[in-house]
ZAMARGU-4260 file (C-alpha; in steps of 0.2 Angstrom, whole numbers, plus 5000, padded with zeros to 4 digits):
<rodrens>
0) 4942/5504/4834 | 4946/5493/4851 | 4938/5479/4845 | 4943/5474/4826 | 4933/5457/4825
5) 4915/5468/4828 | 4920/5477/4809 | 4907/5476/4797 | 4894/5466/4813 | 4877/5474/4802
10) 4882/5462/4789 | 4881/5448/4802 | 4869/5453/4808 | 4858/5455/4794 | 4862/5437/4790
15) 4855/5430/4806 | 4841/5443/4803 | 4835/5434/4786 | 4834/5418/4797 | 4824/5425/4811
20) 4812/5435/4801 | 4808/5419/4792 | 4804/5410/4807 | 4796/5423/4817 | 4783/5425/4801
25) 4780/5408/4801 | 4779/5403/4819 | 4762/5403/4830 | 4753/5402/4813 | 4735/5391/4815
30) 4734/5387/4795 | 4749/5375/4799 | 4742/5365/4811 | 4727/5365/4801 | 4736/5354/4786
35) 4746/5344/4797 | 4761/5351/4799 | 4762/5353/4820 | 4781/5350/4820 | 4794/5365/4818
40) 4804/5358/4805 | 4792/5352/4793 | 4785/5369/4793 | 4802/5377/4789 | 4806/5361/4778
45) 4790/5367/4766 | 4795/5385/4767 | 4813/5382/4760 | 4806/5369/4747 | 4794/5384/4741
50) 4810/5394/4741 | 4820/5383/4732 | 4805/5381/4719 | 4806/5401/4716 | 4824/5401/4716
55) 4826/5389/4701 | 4810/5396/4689 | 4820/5414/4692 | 4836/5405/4685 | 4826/5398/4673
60) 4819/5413/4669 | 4799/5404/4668 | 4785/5411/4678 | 4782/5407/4695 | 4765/5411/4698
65) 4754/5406/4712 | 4749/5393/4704 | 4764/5387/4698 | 4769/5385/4716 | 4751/5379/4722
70) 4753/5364/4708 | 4771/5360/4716 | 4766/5359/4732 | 4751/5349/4729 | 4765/5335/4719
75) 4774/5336/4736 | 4761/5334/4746 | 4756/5318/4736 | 4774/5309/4735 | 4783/5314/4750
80) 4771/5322/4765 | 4757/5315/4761 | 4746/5326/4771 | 4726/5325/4769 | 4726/5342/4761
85) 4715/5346/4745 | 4721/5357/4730 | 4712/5372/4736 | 4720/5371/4753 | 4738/5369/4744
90) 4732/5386/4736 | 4731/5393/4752 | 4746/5386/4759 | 4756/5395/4744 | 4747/5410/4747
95) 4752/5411/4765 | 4769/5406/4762 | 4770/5419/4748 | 4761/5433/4755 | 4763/5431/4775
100) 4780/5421/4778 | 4790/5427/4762 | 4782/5446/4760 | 4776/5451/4777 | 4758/5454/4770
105) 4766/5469/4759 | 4773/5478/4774 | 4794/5482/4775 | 4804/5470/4784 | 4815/5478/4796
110) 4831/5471/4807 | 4841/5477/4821 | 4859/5479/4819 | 4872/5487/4831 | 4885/5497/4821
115) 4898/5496/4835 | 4908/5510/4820 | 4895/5522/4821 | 4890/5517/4838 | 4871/5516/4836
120) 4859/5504/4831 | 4853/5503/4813 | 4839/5496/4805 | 4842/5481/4791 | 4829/5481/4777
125) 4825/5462/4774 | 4818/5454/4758 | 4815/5437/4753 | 4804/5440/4736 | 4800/5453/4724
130) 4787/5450/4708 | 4781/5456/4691 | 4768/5458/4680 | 4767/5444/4665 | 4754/5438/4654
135) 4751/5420/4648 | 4748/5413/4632 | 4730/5420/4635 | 4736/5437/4635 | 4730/5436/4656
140) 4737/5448/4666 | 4747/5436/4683 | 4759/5441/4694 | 4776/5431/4694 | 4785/5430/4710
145) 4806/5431/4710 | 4821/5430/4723 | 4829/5445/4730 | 4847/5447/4732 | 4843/5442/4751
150) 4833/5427/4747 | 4848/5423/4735 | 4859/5425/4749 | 4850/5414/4760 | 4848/5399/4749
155) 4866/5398/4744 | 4871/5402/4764 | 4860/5386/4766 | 4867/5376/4753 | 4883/5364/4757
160) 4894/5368/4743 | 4911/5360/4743 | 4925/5368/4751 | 4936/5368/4735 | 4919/5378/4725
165) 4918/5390/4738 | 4935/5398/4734 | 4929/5399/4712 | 4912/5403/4719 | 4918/5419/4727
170) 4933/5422/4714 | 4917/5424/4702 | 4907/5435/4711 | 4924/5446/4712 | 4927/5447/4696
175) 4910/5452/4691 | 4912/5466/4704 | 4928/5472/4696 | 4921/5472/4681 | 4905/5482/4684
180) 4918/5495/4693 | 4909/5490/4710 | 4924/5491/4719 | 4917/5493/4739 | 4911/5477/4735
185) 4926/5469/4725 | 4935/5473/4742 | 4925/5464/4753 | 4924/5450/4739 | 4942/5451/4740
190) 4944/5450/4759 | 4933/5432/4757 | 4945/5424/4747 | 4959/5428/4756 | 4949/5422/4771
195) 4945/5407/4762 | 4965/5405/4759 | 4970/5406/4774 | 4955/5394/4782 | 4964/5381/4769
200) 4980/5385/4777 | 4974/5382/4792 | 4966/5367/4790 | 4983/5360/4780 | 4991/5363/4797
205) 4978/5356/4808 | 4979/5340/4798 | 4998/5339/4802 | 4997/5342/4821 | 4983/5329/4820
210) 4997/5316/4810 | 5012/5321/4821 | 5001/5315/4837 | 4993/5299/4829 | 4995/5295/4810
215) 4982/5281/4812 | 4966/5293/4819 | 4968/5301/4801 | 4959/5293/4791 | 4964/5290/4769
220) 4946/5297/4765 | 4950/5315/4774 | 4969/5315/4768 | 4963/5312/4750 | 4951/5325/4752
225) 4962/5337/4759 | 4975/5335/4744 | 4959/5337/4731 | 4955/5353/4740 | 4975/5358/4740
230) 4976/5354/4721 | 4960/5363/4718 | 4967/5378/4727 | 4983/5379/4717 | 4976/5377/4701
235) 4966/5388/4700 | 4975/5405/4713 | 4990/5409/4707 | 4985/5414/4688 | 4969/5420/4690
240) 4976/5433/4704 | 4988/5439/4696 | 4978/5443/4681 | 4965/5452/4693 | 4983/5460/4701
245) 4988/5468/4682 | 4970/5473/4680 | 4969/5484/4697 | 4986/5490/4695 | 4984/5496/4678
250) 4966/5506/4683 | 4975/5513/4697 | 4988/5522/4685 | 4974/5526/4673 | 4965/5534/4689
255) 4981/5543/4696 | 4986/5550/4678 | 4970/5558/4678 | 4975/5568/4690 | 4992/5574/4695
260) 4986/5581/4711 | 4975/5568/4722 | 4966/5583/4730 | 4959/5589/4713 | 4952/5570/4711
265) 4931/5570/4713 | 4927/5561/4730 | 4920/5545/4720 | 4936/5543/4711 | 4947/5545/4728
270) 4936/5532/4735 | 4937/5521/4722 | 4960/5523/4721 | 4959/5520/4738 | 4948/5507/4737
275) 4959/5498/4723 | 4975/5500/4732 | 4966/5490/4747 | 4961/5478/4735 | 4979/5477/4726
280) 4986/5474/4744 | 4975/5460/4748 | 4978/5453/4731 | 4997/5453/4736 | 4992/5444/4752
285) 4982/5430/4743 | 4997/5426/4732 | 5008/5424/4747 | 4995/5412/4757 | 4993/5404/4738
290) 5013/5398/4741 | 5012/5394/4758 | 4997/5382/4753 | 5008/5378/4739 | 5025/5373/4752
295) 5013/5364/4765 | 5005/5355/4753 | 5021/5344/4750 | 5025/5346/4769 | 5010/5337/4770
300) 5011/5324/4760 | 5031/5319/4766 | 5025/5319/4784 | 5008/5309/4781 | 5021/5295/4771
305) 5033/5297/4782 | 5025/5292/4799 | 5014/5279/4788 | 5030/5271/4787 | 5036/5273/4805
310) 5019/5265/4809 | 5021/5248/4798 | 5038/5248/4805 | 5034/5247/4822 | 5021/5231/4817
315) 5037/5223/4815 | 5047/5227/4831 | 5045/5212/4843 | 5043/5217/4861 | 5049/5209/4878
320) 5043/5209/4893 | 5055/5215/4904 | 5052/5207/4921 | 5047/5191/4911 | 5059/5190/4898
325) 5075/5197/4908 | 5076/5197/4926 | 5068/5183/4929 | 5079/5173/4918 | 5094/5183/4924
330) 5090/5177/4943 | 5088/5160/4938 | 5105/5161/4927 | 5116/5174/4930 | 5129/5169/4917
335) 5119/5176/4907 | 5125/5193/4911 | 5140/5192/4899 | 5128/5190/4882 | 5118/5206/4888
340) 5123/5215/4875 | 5115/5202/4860 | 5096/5209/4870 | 5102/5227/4870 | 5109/5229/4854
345) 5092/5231/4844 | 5091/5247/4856 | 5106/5256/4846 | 5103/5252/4828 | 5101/5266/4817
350) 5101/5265/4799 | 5118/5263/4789 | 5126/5277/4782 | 5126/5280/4763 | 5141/5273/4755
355) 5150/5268/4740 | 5147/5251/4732 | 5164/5247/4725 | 5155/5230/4717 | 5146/5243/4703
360) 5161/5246/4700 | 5164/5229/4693 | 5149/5228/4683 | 5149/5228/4662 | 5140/5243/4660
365) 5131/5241/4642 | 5132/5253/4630 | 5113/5258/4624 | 5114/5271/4609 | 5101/5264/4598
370) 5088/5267/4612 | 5094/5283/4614 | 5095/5288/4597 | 5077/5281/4592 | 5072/5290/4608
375) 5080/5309/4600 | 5073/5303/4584 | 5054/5302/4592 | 5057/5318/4602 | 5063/5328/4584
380) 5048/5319/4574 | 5035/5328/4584 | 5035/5346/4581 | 5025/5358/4593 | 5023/5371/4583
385) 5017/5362/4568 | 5004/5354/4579 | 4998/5371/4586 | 4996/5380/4567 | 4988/5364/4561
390) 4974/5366/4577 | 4971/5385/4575 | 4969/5383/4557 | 4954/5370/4559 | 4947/5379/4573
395) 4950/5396/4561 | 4940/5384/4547 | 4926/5381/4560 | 4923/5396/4566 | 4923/5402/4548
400) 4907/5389/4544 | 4897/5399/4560 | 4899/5414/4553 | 4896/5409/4536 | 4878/5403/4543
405) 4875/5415/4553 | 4876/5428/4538 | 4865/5420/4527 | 4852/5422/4540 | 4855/5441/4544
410) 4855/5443/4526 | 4837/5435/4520 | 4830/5443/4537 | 4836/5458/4536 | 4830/5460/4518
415) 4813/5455/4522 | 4812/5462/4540 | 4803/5446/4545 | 4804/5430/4539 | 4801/5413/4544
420) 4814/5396/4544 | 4804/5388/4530 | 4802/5401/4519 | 4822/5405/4519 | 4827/5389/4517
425) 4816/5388/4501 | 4824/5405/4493 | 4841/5395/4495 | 4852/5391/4481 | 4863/5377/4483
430) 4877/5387/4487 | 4869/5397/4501 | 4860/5381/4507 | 4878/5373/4510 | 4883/5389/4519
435) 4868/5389/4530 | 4869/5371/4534 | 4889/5366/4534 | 4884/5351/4545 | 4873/5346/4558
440) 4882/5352/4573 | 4885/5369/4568 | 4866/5373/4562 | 4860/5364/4576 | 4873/5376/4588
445) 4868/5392/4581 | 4847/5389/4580 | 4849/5383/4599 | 4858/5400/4605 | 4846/5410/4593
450) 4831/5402/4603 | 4836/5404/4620 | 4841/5422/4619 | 4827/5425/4608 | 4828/5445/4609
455) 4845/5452/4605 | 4848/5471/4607 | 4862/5477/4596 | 4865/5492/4605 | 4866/5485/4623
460) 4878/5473/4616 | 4889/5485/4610 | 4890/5496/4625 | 4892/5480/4634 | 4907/5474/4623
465) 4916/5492/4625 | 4913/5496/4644 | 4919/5477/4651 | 4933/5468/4649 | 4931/5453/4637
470) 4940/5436/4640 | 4948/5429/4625 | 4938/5414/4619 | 4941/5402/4607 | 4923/5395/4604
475) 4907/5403/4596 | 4899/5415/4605 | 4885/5423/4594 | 4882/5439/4601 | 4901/5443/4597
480) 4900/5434/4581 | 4882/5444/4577 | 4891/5461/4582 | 4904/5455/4570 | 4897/5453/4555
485) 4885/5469/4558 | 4899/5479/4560 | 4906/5472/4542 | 4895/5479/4532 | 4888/5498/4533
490) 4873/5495/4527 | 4867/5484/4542 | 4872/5495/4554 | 4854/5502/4559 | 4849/5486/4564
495) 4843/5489/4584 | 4837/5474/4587 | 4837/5455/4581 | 4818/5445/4588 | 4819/5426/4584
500) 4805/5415/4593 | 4797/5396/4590 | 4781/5394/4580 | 4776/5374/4587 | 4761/5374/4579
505) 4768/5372/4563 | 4775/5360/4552 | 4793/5355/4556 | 4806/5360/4545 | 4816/5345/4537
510) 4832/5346/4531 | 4845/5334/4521 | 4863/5333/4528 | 4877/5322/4526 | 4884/5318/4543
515) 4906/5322/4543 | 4908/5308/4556 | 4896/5293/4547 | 4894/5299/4529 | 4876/5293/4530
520) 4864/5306/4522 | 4853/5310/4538 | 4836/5321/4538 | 4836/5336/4551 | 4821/5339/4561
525) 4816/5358/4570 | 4803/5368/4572 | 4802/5381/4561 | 4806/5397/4568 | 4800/5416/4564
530) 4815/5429/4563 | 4813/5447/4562 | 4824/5462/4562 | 4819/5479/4571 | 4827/5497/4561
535) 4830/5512/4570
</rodrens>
């Protein structure tokens, strides 16, 4: 290809597309006019707002109807538009927005593109929203309304994120590419952070030329920023990429041993080898940006303190004026002529060269043992290793007190196949009470992680946990836990699926609890809660 910058242009252009689709949806359109907003930017100013609104019920994973959104822009309207508009007419506001600026009125959304590759012109599909059926508390059928990955990606393209998050921001999105074995993807993921590298060591550099020409037009505020940025950057490269770097490398060989021969490979897997040998390469190149970021960091910083200094040095330089100071006094006495050198000699100072100082020499020096040996006996009294067992064995004790809880409830659930809070808790002995409730934290902990996944499927979770790579974690995580103790014991293992939900029209649960941090005997409050296990 002659021109290498025009590579991957669809993608641009499918950018600029999700802009001007939005805007060509909306524009010319009466209803605006017709509640008030005549201006271009308040329109688009409602239409991301709605957006943004979608955006965080999706993440929240709470239904987004149109009333939802008609109720949140009627709270808008009141607080910060204030536009004469009814609730009715915020009803058909949303609707429009929704149904006509958002969704095209049900009709595809197309964008030009040039492939300047394949040398034709290709048409972009465009989508801002996508819905589903749900049903209230009623049991009333109502369609929910969610973000596409193109309305994702325009919201977050809008959104000013700091230039140190962008870099852990894409560095997720790769990983969870690698994972998945996306690896088309995972390249260009790949290809962004090195991008984002070298924009950082660009920037390290435009900061110097900007010092080198005048220290005082860069300002504390932006130097300061700059080094968070660097620090950001360093922290978090060099370890991370080499850990992706092992884990390419290693599917690579895994990939080649299949094979000896690369041309009895099936095409996806060539694509894929060839794919992770791009991605290896540019993983290579990230690490070396990673140390020139690293070297011109420090440059940086000696050259910013350095002409800092040259700078308060010259505050104190006094300065003549030549015709005032000198030859007008020379004209007037010329005798002067023979102490020219006391003016000019300022002009050839230079700074002393580094020599002995013989009067050191002369100095008692003080003999300080006991300092140093009640230093070496501080240093030998602390003992790292000691420290570390001590830690692993109270987080091994803590972690021992989840699961300890966690299998009292699996086992009066899946005895009774369904089973409430209050009613287990009253089948307790004191023994299994303890168990179930080792303190405060730790029941608290586990019921919270119950009720916010609220449907756990076993088998999913074991596919899950033996097709992806797991990061070691030293903290509770209870679907690793849950597969844990299932696995444990035979007789659970046709357990499919664990249901756990909030029943808030019943009494409370109360509880009795000593608290480990106050030794005060303290009363725990929840709502009870209905558990039931599903069989195969």
């Amino acid at each position: 290809m002659q021109y290498d910058f025009l590579k991957d242009f669809t993608r641009r252009m499918k950018c600029v597309g999700l802009y001007a689709l939005l805007y060509d949806n909306s524009s010319q359109k009466y209803i605006w006019k017709e509640r008030g907003f005549n201006t271009l930017d308040e329109q688009l100013n409602v239409i991301f707002s709605v957006m943004l609104y979608i955006m965080e019920q999706s993440l929240k994973e709470e239904s987004c109807t149109i009333d939802n959104i008609t109720v949140f822009l009627d709270s808008l309207n009141e607080k910060y538009y204030k536009k004469s508009m009814s609730y009715a007419e915020c009803s058909d506001l949303a609707k429009f927005i929704v149904n006509v600026v958002l969704s095209n009125e049900g009709r595809p959304m197309y964008f030009g593109g040039y492939d300047y590759e394949q040398q034709e012109m290709k048409k972009l599909h465009i989508s801002y929203v996508n819905n589903r059926i749900i049903y209230d508390e009623q049991d009333v059928r109502r369609t929910s309304y969610y973000l596409t990955d193109d309305g994702y990606n325009l919201l977050l393209g809008t959104l000013e994120v700091e230039s140190n998050l962008k870099l852990t921001i894409q560095e997720m999105i790769f990983k969870l590419h690698l994972e998945k074995q996306s690896y088309d993807k995972a390249l260009d993921d790949v290809k962004n952070i090195f991008n984002l590298m070298r924009i950082q060591l660009q920037k390290i550099q435009a900061a110097m030329l900007r010092i080198r020409r005048n220290a005082l037009e860069y300002s504390v505020s932006e130097y300061s920023e700059l080094l968070y940025d660097n620090l950001q950057t360093i922290d978090q490269s060099k370890k991370k990429f080499k850990g992706h770097r092992d884990v390419v490398q290693a599917r690579v060989e895994d990939l080649e041993k299949q094979n000896i021969s690369l041309d009895s490979l099936p095409p996806d897997d060539v694509a894929k080898l060839r794919n992770l040998r791009e991605i290896d390469n540019y993983l290579g190149r990230a690490i070396d940006e990673y140390q020139k970021i690293l070297n011109n960091h420090f440059d940086l910083k000696a050259l910013y303190t350095a002409e800092l200094e040259k700078v308060s040095q010259m505050s104190l330089v006094q300065r003549f004026n030549l015709r005032a100071d000198f030859y007008e006094k020379l004209l007037t006495k010329p005798e002067c002529l023979q102490n020219l050198d006391i003016f000019l000699h300022p002009l050839f100072n230079k700074e002393p060269e580094k020599a002995v100082n013989p009067n050191l020499f002369l100095e008692l020096q003080r003999v300080r043992l006991l300092e140093t040996e009640w230093e070496e006996e501080a240093t030998e009294s602390f003992d790292v290793e000691a420290w570390e067992a001590e830690q692993k064995k109270l987080l091994e004790e803590r972690l021992a007190q989840y699961e300890a809880s966690l299998t009292v409830i699996l086992k009066y659930t899946i005895s009774k196949d369904q089973l409430r809070l209050s009613e287990l808790i009253k089948q307790l002995n004191q023994d299994e009470r303890e168990r179930l409730v080792p303190n405060i934290a730790v029941f608290k902990e586990i019921m919270v992680e119950l009720l916010k996944v609220q449907e756990i499927d076993i088998d999913s979770m074991r596919i899950e946990r033996a097709e992806f790579i797991q990061e070691e974690t030293k903290d509770f995580r209870l679907q690793s836990m849950l597969l844990d103790i299932l696995d444990k014991r035979a007789q659970w293992q046709r357990v499919k699926k664990l249901i756990v939900h909030r029943l808030p029209e019943d009494n409370p649960v109360l509880l009795k609890q000593l608290d480990e941090n106050t030794g005060v005997l303290k009363n725990i409050r929840c709502s009870d809660v209905m558990l039931k296990a599903v069989w195969e």
